[in-house]
Structure formats: C-alpha cells, structure tokens
N, CA and C of each residue as an Amber inpcrd file, in Angstrom:
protein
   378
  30.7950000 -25.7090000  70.9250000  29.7920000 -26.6630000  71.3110000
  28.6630000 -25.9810000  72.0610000  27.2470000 -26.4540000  71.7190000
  26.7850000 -25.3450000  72.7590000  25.9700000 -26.1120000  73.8780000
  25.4850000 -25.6630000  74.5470000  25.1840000 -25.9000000  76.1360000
  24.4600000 -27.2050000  76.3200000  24.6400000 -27.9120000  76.9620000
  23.8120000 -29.4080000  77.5000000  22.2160000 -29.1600000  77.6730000
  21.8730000 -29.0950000  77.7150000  20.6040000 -29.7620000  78.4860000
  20.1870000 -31.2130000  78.5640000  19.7790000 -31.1740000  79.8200000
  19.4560000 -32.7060000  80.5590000  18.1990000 -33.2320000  80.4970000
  17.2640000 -33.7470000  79.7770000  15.9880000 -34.5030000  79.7470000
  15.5920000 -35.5620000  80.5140000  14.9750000 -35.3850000  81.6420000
  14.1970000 -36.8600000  81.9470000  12.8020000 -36.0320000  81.7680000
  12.3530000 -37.3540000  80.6300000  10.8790000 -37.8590000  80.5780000
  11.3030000 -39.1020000  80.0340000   9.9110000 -39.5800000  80.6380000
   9.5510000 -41.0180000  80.3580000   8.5360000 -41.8170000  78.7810000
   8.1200000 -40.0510000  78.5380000   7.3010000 -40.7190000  76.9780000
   8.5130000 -40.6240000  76.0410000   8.5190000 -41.6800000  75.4320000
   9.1350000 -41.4300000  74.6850000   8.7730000 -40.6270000  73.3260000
   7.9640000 -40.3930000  72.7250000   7.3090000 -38.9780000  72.0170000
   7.9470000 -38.0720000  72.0000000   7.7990000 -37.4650000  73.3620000
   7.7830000 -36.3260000  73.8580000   9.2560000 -35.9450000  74.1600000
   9.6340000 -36.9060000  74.3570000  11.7040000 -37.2200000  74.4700000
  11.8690000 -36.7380000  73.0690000  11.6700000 -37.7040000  72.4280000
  12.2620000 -37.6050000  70.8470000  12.2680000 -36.3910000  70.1690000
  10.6280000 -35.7600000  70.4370000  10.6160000 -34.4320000  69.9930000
  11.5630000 -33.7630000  70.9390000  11.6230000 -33.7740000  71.8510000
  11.9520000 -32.1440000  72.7660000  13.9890000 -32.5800000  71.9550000
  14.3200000 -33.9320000  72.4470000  15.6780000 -34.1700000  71.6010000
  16.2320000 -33.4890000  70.2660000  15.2390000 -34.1390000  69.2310000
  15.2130000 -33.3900000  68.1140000  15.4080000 -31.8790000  68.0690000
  14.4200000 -31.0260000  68.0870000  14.1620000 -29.7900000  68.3650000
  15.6530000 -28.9910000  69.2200000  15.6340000 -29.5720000  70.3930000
  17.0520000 -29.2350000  70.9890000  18.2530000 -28.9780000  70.4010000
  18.5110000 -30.2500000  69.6690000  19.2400000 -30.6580000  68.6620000
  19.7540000 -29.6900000  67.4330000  18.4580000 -29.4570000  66.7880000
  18.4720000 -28.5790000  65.6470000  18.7860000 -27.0360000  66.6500000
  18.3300000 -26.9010000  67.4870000  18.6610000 -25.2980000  67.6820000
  20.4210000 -25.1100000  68.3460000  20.7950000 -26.5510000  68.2760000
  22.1380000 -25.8420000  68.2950000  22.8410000 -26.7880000  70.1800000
  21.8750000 -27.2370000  70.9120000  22.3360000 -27.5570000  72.2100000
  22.7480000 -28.7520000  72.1860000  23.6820000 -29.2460000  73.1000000
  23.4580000 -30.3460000  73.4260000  22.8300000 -31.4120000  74.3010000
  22.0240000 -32.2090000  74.4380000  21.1870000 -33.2650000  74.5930000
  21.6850000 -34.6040000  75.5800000  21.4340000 -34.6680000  76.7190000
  21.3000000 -36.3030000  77.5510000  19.7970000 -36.7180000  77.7780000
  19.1220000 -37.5340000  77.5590000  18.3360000 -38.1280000  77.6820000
  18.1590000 -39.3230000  78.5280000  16.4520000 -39.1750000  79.6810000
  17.1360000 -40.0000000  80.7520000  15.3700000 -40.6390000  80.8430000
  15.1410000 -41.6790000  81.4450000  13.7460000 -42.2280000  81.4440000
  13.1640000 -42.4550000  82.3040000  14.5600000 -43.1270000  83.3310000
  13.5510000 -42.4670000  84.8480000  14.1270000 -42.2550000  85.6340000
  14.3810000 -42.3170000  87.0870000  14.5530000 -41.4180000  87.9730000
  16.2450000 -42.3700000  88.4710000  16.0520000 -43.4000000  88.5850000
  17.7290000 -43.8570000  88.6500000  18.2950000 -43.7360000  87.7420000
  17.8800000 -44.0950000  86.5020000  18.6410000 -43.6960000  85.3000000
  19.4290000 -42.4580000  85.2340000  18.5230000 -41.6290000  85.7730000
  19.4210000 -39.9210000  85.9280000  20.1770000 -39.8290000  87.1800000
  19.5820000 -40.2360000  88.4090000  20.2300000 -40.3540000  89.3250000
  21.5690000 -40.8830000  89.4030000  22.2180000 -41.9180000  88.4450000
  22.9580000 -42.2700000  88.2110000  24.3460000 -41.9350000  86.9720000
  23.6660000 -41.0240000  86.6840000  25.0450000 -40.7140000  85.4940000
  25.5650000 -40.1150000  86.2020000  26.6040000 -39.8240000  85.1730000
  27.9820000 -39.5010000  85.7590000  28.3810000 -38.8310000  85.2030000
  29.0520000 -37.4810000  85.5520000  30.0970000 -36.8390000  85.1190000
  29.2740000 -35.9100000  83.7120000  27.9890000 -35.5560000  84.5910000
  27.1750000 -34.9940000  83.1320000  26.4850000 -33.7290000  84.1170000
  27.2760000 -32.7280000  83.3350000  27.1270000 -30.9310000  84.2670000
  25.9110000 -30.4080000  83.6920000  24.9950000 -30.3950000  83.2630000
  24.0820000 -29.4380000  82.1610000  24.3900000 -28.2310000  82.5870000
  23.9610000 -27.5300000  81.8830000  23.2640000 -26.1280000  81.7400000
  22.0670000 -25.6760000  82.2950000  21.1180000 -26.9660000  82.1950000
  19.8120000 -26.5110000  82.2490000  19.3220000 -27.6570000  82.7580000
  18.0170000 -28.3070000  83.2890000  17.4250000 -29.5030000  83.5800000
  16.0270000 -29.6210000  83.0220000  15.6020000 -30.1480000  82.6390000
  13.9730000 -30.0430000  82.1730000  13.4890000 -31.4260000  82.9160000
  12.5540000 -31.4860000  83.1400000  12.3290000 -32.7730000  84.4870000
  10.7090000 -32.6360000  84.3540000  10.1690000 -34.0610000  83.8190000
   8.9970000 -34.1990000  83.7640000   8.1120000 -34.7540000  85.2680000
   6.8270000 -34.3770000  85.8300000   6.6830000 -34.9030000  87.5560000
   6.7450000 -35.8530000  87.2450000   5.5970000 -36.6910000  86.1400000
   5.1830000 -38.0740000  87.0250000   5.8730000 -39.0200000  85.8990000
   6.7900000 -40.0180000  86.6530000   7.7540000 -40.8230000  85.8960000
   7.6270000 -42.2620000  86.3870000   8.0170000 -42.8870000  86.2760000
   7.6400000 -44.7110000  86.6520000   7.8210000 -45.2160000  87.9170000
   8.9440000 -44.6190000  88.4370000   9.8000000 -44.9820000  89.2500000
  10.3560000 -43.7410000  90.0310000   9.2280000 -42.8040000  90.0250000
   9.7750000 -41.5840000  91.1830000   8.8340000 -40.6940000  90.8170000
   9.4900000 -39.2700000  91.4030000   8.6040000 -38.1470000  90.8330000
   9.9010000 -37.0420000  90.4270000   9.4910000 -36.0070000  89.7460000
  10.6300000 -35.1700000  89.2920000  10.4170000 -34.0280000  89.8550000
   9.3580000 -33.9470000  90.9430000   9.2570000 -32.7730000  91.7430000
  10.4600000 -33.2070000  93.1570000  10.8740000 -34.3620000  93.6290000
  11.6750000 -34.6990000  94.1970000  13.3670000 -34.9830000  93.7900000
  13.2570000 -34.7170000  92.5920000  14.3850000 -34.8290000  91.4660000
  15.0610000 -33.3480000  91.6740000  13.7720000 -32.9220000  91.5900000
  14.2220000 -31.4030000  91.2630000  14.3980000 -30.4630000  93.0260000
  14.3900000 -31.3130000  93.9960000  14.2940000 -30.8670000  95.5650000
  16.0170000 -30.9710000  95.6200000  16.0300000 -32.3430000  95.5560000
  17.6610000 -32.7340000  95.0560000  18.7500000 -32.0050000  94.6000000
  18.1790000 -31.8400000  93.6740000  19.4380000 -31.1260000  92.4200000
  19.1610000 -29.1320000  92.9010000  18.2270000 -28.8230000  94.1030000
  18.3780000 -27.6410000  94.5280000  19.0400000 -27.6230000  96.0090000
  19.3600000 -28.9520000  96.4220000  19.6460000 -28.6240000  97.4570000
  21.2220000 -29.2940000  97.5630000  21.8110000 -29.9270000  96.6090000
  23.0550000 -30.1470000  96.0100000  23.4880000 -29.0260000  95.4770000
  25.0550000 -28.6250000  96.5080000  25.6810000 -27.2160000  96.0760000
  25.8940000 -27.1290000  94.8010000  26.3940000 -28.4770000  94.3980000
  26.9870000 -28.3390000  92.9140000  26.0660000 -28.0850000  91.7640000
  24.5900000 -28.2950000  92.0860000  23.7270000 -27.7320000  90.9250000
  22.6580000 -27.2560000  91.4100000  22.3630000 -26.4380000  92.4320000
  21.8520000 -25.7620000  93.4010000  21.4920000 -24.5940000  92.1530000
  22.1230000 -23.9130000  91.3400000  22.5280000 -22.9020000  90.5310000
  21.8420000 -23.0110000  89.1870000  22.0650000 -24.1950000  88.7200000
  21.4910000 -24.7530000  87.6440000  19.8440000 -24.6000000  87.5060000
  19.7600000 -23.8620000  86.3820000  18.3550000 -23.7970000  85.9730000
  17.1070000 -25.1830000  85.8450000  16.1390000 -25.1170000  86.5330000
  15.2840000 -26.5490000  86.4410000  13.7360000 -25.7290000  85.6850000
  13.3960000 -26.5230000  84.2970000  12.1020000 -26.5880000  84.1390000
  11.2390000 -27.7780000  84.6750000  10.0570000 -27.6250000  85.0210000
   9.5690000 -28.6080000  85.1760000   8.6140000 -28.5820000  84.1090000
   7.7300000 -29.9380000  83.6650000   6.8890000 -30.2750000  82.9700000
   5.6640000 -31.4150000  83.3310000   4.6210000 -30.8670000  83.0100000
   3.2780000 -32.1130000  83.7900000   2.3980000 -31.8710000  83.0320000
   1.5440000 -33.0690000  82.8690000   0.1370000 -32.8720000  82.0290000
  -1.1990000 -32.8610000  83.7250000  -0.3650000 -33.0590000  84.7600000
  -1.3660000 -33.3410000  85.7920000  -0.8260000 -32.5040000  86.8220000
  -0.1110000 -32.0630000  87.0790000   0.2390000 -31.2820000  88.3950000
  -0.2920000 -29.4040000  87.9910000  -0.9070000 -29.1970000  88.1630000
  -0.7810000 -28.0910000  88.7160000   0.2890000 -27.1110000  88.7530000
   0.1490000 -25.3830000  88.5920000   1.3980000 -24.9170000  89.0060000
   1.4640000 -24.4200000  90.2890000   0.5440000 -24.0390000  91.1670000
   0.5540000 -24.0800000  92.1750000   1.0810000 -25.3610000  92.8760000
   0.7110000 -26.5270000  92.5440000   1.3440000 -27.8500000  93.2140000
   2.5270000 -27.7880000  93.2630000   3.2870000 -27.4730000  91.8710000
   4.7480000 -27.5030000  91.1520000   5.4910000 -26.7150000  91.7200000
   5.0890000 -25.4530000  92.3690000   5.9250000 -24.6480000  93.0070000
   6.1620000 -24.8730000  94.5800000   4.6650000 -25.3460000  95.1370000
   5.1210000 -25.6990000  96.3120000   6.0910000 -26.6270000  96.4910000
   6.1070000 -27.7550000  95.6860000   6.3120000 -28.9430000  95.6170000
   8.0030000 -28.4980000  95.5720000   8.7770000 -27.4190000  94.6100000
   9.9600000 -27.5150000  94.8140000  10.3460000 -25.8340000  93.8180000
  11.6950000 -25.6730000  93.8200000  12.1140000 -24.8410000  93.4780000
  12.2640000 -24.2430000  92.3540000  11.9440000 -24.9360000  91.4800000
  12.0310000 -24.8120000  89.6220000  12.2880000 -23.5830000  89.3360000
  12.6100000 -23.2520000  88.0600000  12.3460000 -21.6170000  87.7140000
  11.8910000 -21.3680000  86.8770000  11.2780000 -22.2230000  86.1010000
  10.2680000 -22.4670000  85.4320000   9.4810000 -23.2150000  85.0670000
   8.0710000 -23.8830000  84.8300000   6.9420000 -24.5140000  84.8480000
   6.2830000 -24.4600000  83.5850000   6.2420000 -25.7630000  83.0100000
   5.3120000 -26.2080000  81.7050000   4.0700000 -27.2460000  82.0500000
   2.8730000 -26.5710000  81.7140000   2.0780000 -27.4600000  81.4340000
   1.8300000 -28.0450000  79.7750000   2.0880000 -29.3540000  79.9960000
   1.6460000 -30.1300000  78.9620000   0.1230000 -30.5390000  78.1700000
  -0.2360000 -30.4180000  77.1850000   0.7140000 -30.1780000  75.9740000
   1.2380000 -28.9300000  76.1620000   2.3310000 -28.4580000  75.6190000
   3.2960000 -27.2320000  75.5690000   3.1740000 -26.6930000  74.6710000
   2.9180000 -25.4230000  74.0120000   3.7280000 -24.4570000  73.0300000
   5.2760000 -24.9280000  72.6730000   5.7620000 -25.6590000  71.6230000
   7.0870000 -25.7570000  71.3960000   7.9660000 -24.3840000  71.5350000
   7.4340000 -23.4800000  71.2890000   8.1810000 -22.0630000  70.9950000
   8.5120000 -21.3520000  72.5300000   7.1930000 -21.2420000  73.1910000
   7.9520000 -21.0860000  74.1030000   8.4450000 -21.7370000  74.9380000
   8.5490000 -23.2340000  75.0010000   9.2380000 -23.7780000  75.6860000
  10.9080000 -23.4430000  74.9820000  10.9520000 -23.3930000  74.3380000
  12.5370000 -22.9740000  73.4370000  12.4190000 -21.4240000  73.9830000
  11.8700000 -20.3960000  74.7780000  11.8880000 -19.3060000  74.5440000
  12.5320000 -19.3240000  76.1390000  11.6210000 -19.9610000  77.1090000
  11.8220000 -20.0310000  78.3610000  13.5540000 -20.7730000  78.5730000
  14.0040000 -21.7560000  78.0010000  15.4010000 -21.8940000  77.3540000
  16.4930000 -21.1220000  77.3830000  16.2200000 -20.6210000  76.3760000
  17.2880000 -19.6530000  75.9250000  16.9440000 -18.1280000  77.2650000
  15.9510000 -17.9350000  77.7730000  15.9350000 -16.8700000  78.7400000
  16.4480000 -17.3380000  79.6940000  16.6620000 -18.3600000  80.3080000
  17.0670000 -18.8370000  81.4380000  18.9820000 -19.5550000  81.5020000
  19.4620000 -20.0220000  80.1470000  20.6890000 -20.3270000  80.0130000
  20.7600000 -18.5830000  79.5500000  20.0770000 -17.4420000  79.2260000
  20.8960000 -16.1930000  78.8830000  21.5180000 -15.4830000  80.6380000
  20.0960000 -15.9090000  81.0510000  20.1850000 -15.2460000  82.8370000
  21.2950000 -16.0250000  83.4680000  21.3920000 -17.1210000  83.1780000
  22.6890000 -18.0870000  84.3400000  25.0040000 -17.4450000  83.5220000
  24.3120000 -17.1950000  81.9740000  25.2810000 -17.3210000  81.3280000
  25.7690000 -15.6240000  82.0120000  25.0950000 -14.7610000  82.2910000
  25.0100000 -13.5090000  82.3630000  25.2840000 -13.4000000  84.0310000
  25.3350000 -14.5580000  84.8700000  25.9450000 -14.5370000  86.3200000
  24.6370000 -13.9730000  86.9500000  23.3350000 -13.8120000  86.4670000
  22.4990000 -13.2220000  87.5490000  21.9060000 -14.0120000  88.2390000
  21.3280000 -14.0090000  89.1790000  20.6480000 -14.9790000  90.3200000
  19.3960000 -15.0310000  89.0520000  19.1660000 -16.3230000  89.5530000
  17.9880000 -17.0610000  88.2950000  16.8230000 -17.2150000  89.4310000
C-alpha cells in the first residue's frame, strides 16, 4: 500500500485534481474541506500533510502550528499551499517544510512529495 497523504483544501477543483493525480502515482489519499473536518478525524496517521492557508472556517497556517507542536506529528512532513500568502508570510507564520504558491507546477509539486516522504522514510531530520 503506499503512503497516505492528507489534503485539506477547500476548492474543490483543486482537491479533485491534487486526489486524482495522488491517486494515479501510487499514494494514498484523505481528503478534508475545512478546518474541523480535519481537526476531527480519527485514527488517520499520514505520511505527509498538504494544507491549503485560507479555508472557510480557519486558516492552515494555524493547522499547520498544531500538527508541529503535537509530539505525535511534530515529525510529519507539512506542505503548505496559497494563491495569497506570501512565502515569507508562510514561513513566519509556521513551520512547514515546504511552500507552494498557487497556481502550482503539478510536477513539482509531485517532486517536492516524493523528496520529502524519501527524507522522513530515510530517518533524516526533515
């Protein structure tokens, strides 16, 4: 089976594609829309997080403060994604380890992916 990744965005577009795409290269896929919605599952470990900022009902620069300062996925790789933030904003704003501005390159967003589940799979500090 291969590795989770966790989606919150709120377009749905942009869900469907990044799903799809995911999909075909082999990972596996949760899809989330907004910020309780994710806040609330259960019993779902990813691999990886991809976390869009600006969402309906929160922000994913505070999503992503969270899930770095929770031991249990402290470790776990976070992209972030924005058509409006800034990467300077994005970094102050929180810990990510990697940063997409929207619209994206599909390729390397699949590139930044697979470099970052190779670095966590490989035990190195990410």
């Amino acid at each position: 089976m291969g590795k989770l990744i966790c989606i919150l965005e709120d377009d749905a577009g942009i869900r469907d594609i990044l799903q799809f795409l995911l999909l075909e290269e082999g990972y596996q896929v949760a899809c989330f829309t907004t910020v309780n919605e994710f806040l609330s599952r259960k019993h779902i470990n990813p691999d990886l997080y991809l976390l869009d900022v600006m969402l309906p009902d929160g922000n994913g620069m505070a999503v992503c403060k969270l899930l770095k300062a929770d031991p249990q996925t402290a470790a776990t790789p976070v992209i972030m994604m924005s058509a409006h933030a800034d990467i300077q904003q994005m970094t102050s704003g929180c810990n990510a380890e990697e940063f997409v501005v929207k619209p994206f390159d599909i390729f390397v967003l699949l590139k930044k992916i697979v470099d970052l589940l190779n670095l966590k799979s490989a035990g190195k500090d990410i």
